[in-house]
VEXNUFI-884171 format. One record per atom (N, C-alpha, C): x, y, z; residue in one letter. Coordinates in steps of 0.2 Angstrom, whole numbers, plus 2048, in hexadecimal, padded with zeros to 3 digits. Last residue first. Example, Ala and Ser with C-alpha at 12.3 -4.5 7.8 and 13.67 -1.06 7.14 Angstrom:
! residues 2
8407F5823S8447FB824S840800827S8427E4827A83E7EA827A8427F0827A
END
This chain:
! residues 343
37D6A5DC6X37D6AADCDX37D6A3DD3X3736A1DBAX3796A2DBBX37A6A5DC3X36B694DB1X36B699DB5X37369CDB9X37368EDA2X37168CDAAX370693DABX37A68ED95X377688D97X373686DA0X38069CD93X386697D96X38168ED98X3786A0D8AX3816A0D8BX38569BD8BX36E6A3D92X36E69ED8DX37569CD89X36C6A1D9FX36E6A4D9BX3726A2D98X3596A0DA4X35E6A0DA6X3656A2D9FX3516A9DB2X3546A9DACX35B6A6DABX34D6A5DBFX35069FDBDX3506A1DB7X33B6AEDC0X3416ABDC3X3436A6DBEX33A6BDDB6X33A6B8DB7X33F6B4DBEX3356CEDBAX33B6CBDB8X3376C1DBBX3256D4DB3X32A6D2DB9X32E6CBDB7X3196D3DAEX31F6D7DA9X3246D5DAFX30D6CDDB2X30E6D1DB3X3116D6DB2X3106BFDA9X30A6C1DA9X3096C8DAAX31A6BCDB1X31A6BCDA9X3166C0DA9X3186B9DBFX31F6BDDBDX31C6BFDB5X30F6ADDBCX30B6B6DBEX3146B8DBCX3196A4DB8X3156A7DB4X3106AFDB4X3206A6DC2X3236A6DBEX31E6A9DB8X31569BDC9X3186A2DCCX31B6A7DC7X31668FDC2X30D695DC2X31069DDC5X31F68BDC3X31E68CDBBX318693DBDX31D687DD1X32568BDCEX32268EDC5X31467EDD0X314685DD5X31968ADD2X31A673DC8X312678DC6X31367CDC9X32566EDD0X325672DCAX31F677DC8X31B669DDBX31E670DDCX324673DD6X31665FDD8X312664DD9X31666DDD8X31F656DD4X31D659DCEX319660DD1X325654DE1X328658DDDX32465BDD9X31D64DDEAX319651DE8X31F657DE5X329643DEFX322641DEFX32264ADEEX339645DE6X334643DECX32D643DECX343644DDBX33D642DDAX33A641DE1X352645DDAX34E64CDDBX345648DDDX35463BDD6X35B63DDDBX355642DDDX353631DCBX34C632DCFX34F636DD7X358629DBFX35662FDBFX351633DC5X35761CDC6X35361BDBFX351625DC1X369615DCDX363617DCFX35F61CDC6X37560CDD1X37160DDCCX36C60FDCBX38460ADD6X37D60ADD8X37B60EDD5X3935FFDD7X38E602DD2X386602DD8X39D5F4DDBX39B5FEDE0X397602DDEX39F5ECDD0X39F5ECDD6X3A05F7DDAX38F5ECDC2X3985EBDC5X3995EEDCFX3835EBDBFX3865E6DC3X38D5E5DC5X37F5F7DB5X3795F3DBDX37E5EEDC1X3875F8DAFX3895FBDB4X3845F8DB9X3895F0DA4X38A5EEDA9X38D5F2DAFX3765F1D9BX37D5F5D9CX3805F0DA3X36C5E9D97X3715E6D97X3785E9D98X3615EFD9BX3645ECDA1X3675E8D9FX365602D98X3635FBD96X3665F7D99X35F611DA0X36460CD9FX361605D9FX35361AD99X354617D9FX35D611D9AX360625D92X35C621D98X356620D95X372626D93X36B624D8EX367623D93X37A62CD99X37B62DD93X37462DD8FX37262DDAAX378629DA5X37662FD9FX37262EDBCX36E630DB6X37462EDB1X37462CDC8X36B62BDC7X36B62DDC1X38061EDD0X37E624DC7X376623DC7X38D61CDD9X38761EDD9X382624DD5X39D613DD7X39761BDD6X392617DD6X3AC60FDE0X3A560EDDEX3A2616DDAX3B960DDE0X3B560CDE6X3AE60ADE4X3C5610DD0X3BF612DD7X3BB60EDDBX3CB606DCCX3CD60CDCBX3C9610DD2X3C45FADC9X3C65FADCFX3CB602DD2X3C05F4DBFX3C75F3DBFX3C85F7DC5X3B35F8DBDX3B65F0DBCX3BC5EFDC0X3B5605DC0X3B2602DC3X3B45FADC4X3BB608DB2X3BD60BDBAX3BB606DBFX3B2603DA9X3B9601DA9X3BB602DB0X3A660EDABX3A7603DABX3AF603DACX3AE619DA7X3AB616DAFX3A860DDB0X3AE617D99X3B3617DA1X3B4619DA6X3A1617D96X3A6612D96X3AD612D99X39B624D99X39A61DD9DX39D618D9CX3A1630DA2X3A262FD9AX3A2627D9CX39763EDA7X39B637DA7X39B633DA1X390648D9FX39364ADA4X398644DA7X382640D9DX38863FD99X390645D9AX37C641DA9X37E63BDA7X38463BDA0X37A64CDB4X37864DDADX37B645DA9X37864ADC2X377650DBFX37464FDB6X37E641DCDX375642DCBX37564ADC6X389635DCFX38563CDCBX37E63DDCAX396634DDAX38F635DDBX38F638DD4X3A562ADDCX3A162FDDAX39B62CDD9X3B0626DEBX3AB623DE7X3A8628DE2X3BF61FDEDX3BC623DEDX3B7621DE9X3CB616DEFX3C6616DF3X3C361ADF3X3D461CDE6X3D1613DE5X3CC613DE9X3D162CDE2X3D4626DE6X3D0622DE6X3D2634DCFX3D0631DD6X3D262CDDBX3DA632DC4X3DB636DCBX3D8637DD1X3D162ADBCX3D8627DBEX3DA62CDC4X3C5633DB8X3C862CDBCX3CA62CDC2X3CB63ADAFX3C9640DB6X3C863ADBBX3CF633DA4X3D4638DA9X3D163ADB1X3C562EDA2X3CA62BDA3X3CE62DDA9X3B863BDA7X3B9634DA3X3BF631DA5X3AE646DABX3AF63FDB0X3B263BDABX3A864DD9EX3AE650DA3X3B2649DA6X3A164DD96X3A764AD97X3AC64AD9AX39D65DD96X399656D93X3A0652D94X39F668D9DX3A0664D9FX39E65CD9FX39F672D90X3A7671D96X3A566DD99X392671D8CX39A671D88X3A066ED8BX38A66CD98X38C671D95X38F66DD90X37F667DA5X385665DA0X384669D9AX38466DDB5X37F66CDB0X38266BDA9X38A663DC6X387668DBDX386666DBAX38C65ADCEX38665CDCDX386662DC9X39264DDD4X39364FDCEX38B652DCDX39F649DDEX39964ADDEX39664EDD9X3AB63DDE7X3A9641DE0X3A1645DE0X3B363ADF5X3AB63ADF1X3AB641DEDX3BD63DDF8X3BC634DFBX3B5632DF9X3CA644DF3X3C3645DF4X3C263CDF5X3D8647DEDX3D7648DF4X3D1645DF4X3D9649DDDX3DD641DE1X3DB643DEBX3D1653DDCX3CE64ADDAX3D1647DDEX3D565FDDFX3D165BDE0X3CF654DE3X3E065FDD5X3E365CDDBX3DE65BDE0X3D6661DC7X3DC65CDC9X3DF65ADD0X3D066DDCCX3CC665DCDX3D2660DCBX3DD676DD5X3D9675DCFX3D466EDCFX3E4683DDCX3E367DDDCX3DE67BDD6X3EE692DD4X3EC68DDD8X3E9685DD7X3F1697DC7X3F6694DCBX3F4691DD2X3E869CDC1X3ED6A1DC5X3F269EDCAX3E5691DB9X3E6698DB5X3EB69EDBAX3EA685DC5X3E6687DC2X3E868EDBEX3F4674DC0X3F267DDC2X3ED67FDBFX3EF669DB8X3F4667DC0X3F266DDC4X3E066ADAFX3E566ADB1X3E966CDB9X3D3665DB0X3D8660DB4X3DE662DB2X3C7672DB8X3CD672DB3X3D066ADB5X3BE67CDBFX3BC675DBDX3C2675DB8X3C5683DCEX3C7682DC8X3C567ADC3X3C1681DDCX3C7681DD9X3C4680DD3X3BB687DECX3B9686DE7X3BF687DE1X3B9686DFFX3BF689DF9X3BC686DF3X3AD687E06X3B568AE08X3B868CE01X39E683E01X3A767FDFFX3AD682E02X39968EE05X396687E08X39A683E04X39F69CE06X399698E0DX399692E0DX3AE699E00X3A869ADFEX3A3696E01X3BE69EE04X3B76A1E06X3B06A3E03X3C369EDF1X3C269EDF9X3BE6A2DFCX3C2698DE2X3C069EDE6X3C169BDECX3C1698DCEX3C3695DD4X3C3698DDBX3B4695DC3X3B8699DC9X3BD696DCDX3AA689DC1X3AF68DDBBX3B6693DBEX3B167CDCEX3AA681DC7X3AE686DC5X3AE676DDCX3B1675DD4X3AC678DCFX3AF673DEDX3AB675DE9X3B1673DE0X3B0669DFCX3B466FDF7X3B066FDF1X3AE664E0CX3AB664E06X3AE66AE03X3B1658E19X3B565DE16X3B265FE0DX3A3653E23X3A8653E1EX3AB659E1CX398654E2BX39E653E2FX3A4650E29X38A656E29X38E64DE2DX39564EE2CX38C662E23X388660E2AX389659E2CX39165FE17X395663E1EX391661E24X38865BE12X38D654E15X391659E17X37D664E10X37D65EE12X382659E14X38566EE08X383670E10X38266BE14X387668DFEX38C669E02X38B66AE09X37A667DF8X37D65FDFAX385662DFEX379675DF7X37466FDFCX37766ADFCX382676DECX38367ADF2X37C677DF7X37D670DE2X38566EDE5X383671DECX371675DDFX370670DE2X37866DDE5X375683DDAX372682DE2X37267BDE3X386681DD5X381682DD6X37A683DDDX39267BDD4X39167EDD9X38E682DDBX39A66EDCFX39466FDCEX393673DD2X3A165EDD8X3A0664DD1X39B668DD0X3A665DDE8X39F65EDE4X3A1663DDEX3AF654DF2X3AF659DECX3A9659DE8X3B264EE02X3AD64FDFAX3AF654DF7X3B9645E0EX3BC64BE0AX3B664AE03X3B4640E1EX3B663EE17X3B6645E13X3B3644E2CX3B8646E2BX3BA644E23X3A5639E2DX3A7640E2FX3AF63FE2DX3A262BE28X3A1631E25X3A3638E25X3AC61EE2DX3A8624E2DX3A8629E28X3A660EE27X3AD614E24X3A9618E27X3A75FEE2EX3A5603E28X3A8608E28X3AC5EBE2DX3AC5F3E30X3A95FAE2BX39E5DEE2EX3A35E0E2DX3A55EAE2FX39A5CDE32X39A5D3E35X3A15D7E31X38D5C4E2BX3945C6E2AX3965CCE2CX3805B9E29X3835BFE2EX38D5BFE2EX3765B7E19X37C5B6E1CX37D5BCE24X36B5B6E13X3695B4E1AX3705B2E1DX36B5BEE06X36E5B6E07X36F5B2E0DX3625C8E09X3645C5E04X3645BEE04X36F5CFE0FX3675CCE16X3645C7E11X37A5CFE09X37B5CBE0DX3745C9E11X3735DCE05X3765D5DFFX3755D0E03X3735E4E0DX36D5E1E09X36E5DBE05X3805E7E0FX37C5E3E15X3765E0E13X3855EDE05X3895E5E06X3835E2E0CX37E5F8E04X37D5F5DFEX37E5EDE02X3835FEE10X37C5FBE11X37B5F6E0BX38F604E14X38F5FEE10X3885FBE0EX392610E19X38E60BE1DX38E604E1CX393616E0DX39A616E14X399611E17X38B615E05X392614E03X395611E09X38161DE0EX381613E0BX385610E09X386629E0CX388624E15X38461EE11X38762FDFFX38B62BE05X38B627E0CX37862ADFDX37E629DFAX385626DFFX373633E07X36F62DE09X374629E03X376640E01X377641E08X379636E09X370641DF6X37763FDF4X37B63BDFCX362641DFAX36463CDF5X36C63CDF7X365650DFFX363649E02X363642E00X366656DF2X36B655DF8X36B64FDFDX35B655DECX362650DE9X366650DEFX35465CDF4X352654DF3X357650DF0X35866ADF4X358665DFBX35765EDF8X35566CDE5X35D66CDE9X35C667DEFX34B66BDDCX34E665DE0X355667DE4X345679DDCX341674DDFX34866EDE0X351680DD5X34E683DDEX34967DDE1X34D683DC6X351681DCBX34E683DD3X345682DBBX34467EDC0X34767FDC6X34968FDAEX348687DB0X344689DB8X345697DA0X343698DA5X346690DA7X34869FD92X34869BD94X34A69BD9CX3406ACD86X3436ABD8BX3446A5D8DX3466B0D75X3436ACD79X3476AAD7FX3506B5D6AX34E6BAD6FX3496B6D76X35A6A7D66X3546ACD67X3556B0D6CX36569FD68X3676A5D63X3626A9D62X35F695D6FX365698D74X36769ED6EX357690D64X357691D6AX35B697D6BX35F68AD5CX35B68ED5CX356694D5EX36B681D61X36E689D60X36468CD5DX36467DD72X36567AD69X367683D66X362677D80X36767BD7CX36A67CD76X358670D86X357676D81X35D679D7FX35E666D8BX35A664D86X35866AD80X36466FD98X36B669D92X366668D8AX36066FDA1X35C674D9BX360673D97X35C66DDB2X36066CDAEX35B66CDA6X35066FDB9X358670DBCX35A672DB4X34166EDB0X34666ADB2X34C66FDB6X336674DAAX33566EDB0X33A66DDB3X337681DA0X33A67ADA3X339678DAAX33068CD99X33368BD9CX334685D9DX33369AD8CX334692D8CX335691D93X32C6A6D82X32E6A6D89X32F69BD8AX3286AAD77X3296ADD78X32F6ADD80X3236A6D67X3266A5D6DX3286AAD71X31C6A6D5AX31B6ABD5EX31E6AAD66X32369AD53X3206A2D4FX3206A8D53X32968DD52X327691D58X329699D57X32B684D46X324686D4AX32368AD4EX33A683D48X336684D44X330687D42X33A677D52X33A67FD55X33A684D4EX33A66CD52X33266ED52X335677D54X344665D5AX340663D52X33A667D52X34466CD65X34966FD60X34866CD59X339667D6DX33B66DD6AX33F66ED64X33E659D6FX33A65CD69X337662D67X344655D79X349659D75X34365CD6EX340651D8AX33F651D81X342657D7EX34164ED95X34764FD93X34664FD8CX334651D9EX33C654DA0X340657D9BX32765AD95X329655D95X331656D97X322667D98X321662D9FX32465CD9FX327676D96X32C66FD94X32A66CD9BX31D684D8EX31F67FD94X321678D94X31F693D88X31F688D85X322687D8DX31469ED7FX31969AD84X318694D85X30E6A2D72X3136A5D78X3176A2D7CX309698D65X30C697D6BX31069CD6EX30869AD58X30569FD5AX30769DD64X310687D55X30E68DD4FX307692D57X30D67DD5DX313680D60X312689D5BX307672D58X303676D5EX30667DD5EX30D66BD4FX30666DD4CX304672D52X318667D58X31A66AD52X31266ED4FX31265ED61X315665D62X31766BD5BX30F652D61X309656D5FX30C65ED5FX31A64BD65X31664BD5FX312650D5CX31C64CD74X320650D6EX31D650D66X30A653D76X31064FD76X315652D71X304662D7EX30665FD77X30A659D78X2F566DD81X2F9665D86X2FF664D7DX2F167DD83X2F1678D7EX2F8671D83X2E968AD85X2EB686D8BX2ED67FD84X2E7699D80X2E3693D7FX2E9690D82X2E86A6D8CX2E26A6D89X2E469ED87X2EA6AAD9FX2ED6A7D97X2E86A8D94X2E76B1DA7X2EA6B5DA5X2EB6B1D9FX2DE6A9DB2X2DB6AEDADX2DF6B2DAAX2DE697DAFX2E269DDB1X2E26A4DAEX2DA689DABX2D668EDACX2DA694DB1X2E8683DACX2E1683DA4X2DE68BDA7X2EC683DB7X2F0686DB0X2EB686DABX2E467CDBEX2E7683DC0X2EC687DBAX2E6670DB8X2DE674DB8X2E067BDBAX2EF669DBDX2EF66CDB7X2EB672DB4X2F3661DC7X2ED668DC8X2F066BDC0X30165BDBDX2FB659DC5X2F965FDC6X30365BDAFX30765DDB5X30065DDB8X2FD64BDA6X300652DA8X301655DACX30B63ED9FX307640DA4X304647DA4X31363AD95X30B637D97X308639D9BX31464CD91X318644D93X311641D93X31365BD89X313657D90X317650D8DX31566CD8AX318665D86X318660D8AX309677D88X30C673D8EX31066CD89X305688D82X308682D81X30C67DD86X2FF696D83X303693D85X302689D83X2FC6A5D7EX2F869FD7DX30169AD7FX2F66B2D8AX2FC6B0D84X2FB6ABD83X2EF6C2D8BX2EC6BAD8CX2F16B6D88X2F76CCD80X2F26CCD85X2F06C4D86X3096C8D83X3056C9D7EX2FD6CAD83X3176D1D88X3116CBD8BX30C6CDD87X3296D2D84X3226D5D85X31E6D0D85X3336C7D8EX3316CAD88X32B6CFD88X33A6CAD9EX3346C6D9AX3336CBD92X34C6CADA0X3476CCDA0X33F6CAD9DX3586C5DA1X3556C2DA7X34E6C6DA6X3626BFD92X35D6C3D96X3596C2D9BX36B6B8D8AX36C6B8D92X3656BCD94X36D6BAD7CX36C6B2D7FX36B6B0D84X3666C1D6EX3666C2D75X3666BBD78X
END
């Protein structure tokens, strides 16, 4: 069973498991002492495999650890997985995704925050702010012209909730914004028209397709969830079709860009610029040359991270959990199929 939006049976007082990080989730104390669990256990990925044996449910505090899947062998009485994160690229080991165990994500806490992050992308693109700060820098005054924002053409991949806040957001500054995802479709509220993730020329019915996309859009913006279909998507090809003057954004999944030809791209002037909060490998080593090539902004995974995010992971996991507790449908099932919550 890969898709089920429904809670397993609920063992009495279920003994739950937190997979943490150096850190633990802030008011923690509200998940220890909760009178519906019974033993409450912290585990690093280390400690995971000796914890994981009579564990109900497993809470993924560490984002991007894959130490489940080395340790899913262990997971005897599972029942229920949830994740900290948007994105659940980590958990989709055939394991997994071929139990009956539910898996739960995140979604809903970062949509407004990457939007706003992408929002503060383009207009510093347009703006140029990067060339201004260089210049305050070198206590040079050189006047130069910048690019409006209103009437620039984006194509957001991705048409998720968080595509769909970062469209609402640069329709509202007066952009032409069109979507890309597995459908193709008109009259959709917040893209108008949405084409066919394909580069080929036609789409399956002969409409438009992210190929004729690409060569129109004055900003790329890159926010699904990495799949099958969309692990490499951004490379040569998908490039070269873009205009000289056009920039991409990615805040979703990092190897969704294929980063060695996006160095090239960029060297060579192919594109304008991007602005990448997430790569291949993280953190990025500060001998990659994307820290320094021309239109590069390189931010340390942090599109979603405002002041009291973590808190309101906890709030989403503790909601979620009464949903468990009670037999009530969960939020954010997600399906396991397809690697994402669906709808």
């Amino acid at each position: 069973m890969n898709s089920s939006t429904t809670h397993p049976s609920v063992p009495e007082r279920p003994r739950l498991v937190v997979l943490r990080g150096a850190d633990l989730p802030p008011g923690h104390e509200r998940i220890d002492d909760h009178p519906g669990l019974g033993e409450v256990v912290y585990a690093t990925a280390d400690e995971l495999p000796a914890s994981l044996p009579g564990a109900d449910v497993l809470l993924v505090w560490d984002l991007f650890t894959e130490a489940l899947s080395d340790s899913w062998s262990k997971a005897d009485s599972l029942k229920w997985v949830h994740a900290a994160t948007t994105g659940v690229d980590n958990l989709m080991f055939p394991g997994l995704v071929e139990s009956d165990v539910l898996v739960t994500n995140s979604r809903g806490v970062f949509d407004e925050h990457i939007a706003e992050y992408v929002l503060g992308l383009v207009i510093s693109f347009a703006k140029d702010f990067h060339g201004t700060w260089d210049l305050q820098r070198e206590r040079r005054w050189r006047h130069r012209e910048t690019e409006r924002v209103a009437g620039r053409r984006a194509l957001v991949v991705g048409t998720g909730p968080i595509g769909r806040a970062i469209a609402r957001k640069l329709t509202a500054m007066g952009m032409e914004v069109h979507g890309s995802g597995s459908h193709a479709r008109d009259g959709d509220p917040d893209f108008g028209s949405v084409v066919e993730s394909s580069l080929a020329e036609r789409g399956t019915d002969g409409g438009r397709t992210l190929f004729g996309e690409l060569t129109e859009a004055d900003y790329v913006i890159v926010a699904a969830p990495l799949t099958e279909s969309t692990r490499g998507l951004v490379d040569r090809t998908f490039l070269d079709l873009m205009k000289p003057t056009a920039r991409l954004i990615n805040i979703a999944r990092g190897p969704i860009v294929v980063q060695s030809d996006l160095v090239v791209a960029l060297d060579r002037g192919v594109i304008a610029g991007a602005a990448l909060d997430v790569f291949e490998r993280e953190p990025l080593k500060a001998i990659n040359p994307l820290w320094g090539l021309p239109g590069s902004v390189v931010s340390p995974h942090m599109s979603g991270d405002v002041v009291g995010w973590r808190e309101d992971l906890v709030e989403l996991f503790l909601d979620n959990l009464a949903r468990y507790l009670d037999g009530r449908g969960p939020r954010n099932a997600v399906d396991k199929s397809r690697g994402y919550v669906p709808g």
